[in-house]
C-alpha positions as CSV (number, residue, x, y, z in Angstrom):
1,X,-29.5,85.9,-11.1
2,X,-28.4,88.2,-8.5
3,X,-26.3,91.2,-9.3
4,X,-23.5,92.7,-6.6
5,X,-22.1,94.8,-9.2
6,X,-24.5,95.7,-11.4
7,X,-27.8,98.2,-10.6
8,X,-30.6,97.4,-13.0
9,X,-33.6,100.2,-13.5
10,X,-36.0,99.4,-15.9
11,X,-39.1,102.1,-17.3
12,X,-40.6,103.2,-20.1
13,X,-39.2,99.7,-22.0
14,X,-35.8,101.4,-21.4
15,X,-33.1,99.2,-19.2
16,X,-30.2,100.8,-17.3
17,X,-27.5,99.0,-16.3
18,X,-25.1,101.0,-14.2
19,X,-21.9,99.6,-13.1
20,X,-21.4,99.9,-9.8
21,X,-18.1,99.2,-8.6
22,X,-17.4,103.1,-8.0
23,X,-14.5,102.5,-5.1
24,X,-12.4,100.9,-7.7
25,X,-13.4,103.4,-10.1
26,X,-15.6,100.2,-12.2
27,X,-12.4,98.0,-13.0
28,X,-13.5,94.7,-14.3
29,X,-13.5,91.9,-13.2
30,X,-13.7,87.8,-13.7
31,X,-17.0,88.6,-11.2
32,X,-18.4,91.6,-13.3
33,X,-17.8,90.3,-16.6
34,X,-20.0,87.3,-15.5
35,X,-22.6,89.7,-13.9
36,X,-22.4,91.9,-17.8
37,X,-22.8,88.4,-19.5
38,X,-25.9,87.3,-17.6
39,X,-27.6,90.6,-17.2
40,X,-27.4,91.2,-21.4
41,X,-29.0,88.0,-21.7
42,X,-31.8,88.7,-19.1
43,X,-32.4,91.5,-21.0
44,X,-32.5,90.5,-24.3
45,X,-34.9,87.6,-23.2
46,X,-36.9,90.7,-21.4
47,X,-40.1,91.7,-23.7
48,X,-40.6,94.7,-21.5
49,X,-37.1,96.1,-22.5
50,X,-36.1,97.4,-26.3
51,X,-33.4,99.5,-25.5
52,X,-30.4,99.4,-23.4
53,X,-28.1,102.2,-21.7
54,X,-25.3,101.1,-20.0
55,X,-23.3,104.1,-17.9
56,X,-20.6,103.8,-14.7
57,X,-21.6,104.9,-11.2
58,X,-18.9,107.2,-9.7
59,X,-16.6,108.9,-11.9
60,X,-15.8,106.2,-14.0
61,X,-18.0,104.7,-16.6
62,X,-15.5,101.9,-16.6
63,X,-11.6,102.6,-15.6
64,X,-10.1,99.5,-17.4
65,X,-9.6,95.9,-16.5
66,X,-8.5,95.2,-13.1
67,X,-4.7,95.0,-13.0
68,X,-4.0,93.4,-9.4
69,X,-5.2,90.5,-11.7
70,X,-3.3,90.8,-14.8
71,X,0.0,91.1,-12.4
72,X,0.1,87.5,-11.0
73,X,-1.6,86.3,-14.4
74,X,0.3,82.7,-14.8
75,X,2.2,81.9,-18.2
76,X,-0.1,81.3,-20.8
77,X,-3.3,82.7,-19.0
78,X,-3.2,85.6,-20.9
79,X,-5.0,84.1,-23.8
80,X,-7.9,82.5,-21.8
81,X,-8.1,86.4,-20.1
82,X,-8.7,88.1,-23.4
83,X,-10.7,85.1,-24.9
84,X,-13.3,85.3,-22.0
85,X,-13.4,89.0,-22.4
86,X,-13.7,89.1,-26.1
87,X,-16.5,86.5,-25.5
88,X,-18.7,89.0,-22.9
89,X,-18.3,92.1,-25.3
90,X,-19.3,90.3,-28.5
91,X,-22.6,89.4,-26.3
92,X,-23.3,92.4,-26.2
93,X,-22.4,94.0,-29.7
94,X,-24.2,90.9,-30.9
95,X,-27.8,91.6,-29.3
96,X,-30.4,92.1,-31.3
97,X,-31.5,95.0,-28.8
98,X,-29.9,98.3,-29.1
99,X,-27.1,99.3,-26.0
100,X,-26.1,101.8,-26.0
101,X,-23.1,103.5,-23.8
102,X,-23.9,106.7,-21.4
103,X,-19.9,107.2,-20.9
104,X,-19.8,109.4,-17.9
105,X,-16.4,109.2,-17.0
106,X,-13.0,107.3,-17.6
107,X,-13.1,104.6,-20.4
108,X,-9.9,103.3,-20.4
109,X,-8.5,100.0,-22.0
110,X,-11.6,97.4,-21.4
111,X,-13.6,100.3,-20.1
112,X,-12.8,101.7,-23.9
113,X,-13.6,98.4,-25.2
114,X,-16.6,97.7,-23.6
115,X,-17.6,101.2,-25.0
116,X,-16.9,100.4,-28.5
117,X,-18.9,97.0,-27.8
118,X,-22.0,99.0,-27.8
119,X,-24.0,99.6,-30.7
120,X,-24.1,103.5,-29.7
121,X,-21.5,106.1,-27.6
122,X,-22.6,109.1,-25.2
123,X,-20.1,111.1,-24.0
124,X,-20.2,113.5,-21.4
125,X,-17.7,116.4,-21.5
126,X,-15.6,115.0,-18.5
127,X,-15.7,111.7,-20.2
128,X,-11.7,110.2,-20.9
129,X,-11.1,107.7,-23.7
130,X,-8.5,105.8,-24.1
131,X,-6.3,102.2,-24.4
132,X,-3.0,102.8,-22.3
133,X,-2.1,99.4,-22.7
134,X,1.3,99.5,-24.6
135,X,2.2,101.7,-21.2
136,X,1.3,98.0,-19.1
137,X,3.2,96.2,-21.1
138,X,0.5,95.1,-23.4
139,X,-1.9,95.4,-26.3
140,X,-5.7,95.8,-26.1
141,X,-7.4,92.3,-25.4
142,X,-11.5,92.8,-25.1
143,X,-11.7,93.9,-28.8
144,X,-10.0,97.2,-28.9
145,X,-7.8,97.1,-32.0
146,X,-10.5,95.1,-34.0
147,X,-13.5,97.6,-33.1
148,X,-11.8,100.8,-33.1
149,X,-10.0,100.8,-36.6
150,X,-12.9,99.6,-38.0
151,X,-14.9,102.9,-36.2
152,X,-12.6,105.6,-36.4
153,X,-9.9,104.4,-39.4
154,X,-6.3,103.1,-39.2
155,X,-4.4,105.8,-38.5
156,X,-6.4,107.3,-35.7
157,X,-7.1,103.9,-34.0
158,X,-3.0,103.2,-33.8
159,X,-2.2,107.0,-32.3
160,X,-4.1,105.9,-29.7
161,X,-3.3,102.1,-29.4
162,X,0.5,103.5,-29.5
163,X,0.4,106.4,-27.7
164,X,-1.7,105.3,-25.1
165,X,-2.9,108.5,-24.5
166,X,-6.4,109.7,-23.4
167,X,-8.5,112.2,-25.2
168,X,-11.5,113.6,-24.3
169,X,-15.5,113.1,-25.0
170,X,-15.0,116.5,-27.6
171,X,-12.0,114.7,-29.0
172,X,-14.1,111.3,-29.5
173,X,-16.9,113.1,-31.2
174,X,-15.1,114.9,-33.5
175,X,-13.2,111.6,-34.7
176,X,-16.0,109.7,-34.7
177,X,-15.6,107.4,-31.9
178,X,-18.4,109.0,-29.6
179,X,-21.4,109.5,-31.6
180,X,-21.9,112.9,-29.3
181,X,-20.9,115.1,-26.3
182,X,-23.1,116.6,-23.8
183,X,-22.5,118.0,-20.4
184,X,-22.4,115.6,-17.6
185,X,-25.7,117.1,-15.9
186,X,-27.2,116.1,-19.7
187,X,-25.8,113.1,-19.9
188,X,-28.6,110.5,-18.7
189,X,-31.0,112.7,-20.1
190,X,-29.5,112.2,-24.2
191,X,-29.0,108.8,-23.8
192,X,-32.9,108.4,-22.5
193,X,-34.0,110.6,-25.7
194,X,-31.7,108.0,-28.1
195,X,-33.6,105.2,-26.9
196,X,-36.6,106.6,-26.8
197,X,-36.3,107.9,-30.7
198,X,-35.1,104.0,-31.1
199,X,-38.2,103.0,-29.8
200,X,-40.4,104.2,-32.0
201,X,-39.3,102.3,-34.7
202,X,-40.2,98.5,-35.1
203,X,-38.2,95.7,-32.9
204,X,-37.8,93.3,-36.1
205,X,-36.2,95.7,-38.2
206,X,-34.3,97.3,-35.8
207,X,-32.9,93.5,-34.9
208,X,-32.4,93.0,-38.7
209,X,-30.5,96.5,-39.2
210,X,-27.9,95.7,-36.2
211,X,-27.5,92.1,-38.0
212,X,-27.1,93.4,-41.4
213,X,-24.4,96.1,-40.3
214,X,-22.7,93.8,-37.9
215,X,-22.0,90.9,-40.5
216,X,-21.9,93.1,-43.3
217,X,-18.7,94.8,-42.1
218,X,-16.8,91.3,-41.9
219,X,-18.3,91.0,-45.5
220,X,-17.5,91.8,-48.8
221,X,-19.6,94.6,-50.6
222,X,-21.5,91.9,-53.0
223,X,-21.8,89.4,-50.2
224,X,-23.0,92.5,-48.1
225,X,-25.3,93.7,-50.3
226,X,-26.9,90.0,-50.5
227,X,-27.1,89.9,-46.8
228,X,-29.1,93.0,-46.8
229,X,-31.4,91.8,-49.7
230,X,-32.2,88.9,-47.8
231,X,-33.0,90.6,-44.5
232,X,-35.0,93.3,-46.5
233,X,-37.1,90.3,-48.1
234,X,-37.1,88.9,-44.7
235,X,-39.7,91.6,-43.4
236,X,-42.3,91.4,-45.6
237,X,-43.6,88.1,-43.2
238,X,-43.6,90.9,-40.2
239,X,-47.0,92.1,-38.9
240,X,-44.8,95.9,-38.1
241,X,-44.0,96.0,-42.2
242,X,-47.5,95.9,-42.9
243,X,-48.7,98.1,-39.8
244,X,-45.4,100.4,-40.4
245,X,-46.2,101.1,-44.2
246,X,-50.2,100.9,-43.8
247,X,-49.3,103.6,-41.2
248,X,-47.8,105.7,-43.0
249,X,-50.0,105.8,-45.7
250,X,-52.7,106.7,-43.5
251,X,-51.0,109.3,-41.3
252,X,-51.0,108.2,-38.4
253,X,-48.5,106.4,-35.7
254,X,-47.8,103.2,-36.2
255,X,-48.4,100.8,-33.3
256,X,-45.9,98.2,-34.1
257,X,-46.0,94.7,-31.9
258,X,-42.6,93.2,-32.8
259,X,-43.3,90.6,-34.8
């Protein structure tokens, strides 16, 4: 497929995807949610890829959904809207590759939400979180009070659900709902160290871990717990179990194949 929105850079088995909509600071749309759907599953079908970093060009990483849209949405369209989004986002929290969000600048309602989609968040200082629906009108439709309650707890997830206020990449650190803060000039940099520390470890398990934590959170702590047995016993028919433990006892780098 070819991508109008979307720049795609590929080295070192590391995939960036920058959104590239930077004259209306990334606002999404029907077009680039199509264009996020297709490229995940390119990439996830890509054996030359193991980890993902998705960032904004501009000074947006993404600035929300695209409201022009949402203005002349017809009764009972509203639905279908967030359904669609919903559907794109869980793609991507769902691959078995790791993505994981450089957040340069404004991530604001979906732009939040495609944020929390990721399996990782790195903010840069100048970054600005935040769901300012409730100010629109509405609530948070691509995920955003399912994810971030779950992330950062109740009560911090509804100040900023009701508020609508922003905070900033410090702010989302310290409550958890960036995973760090650089400076912006270090801010391509740290996400390229993440995935590269990610890719030393082997693809199966790292596939297995994002399954167990994903369903496991829907789950009940026994049910959990049986999930995780079950992908744990799961392993021991992977080449990179054997190679990863022979490894180790030996002293020496593992050189896992993913499988």
């Amino acid at each position: 497929m070819a991508y109008e929105l979307l720049l795609l850079e590929i080295s070192d088995r590391i995939a960036t995807v920058t959104i590239n909509r930077p004259d209306k600071l990334n606002a999404l749309n029907d077009a680039m949610m199509r264009e996020l759907s297709a490229m995940i599953d390119e990439l996830t079908a890509n054996k030359d890829v193991g980890v993902i970093v998705l960032t904004g060009a501009g000074r947006a990483f993404v600035a929300g959904a695209d409201i022009s849209r949402l203005a002349v949405a017809e009764q009972g369209e509203l639905e279908k809207f967030a359904r669609f989004g919903q559907g794109v986002f869980r793609r991507i929290e769902l691959s078995a590759k790791p993505v994981i969000a450089a957040v340069n600048g404004f991530a604001l309602g979906g732009g939040c939400e495609l944020a929390l989609a990721c399996h990782v968040r790195i903010a840069s200082t100048q970054a600005k979180f935040g769901l300012p629906e409730v100010k629109l009108g509405l609530i948070p439709g691509y995920g955003g009070t399912q994810r971030l309650p779950r992330l950062v707890g109740r009560g911090p997830a509804l100040q900023l659900i009701l508020t609508g206020d922003p905070i900033d990449g410090t702010e989302a650190a310290r409550i958890g709902l960036a995973n760090a803060v650089v400076e912006p000039d270090a801010l391509p940099g740290a996400a390229r160290a993440m995935a590269a520390a990610i890719l030393k470890n082997a693809p199966v398990a790292i596939a297995r871990a994002i399954e167990a934590v994903d369903v496991g959170l829907d789950a009940t702590l026994d049910d959990g717990l049986r999930l995780e047995a079950r992908l744990f016993g799961s392993l021991d028919e992977t080449f990179d179990m054997r190679e990863g433990t022979k490894a180790f006892l030996e002293k020496r780098p593992p050189a896992f194949r993913g499988a």
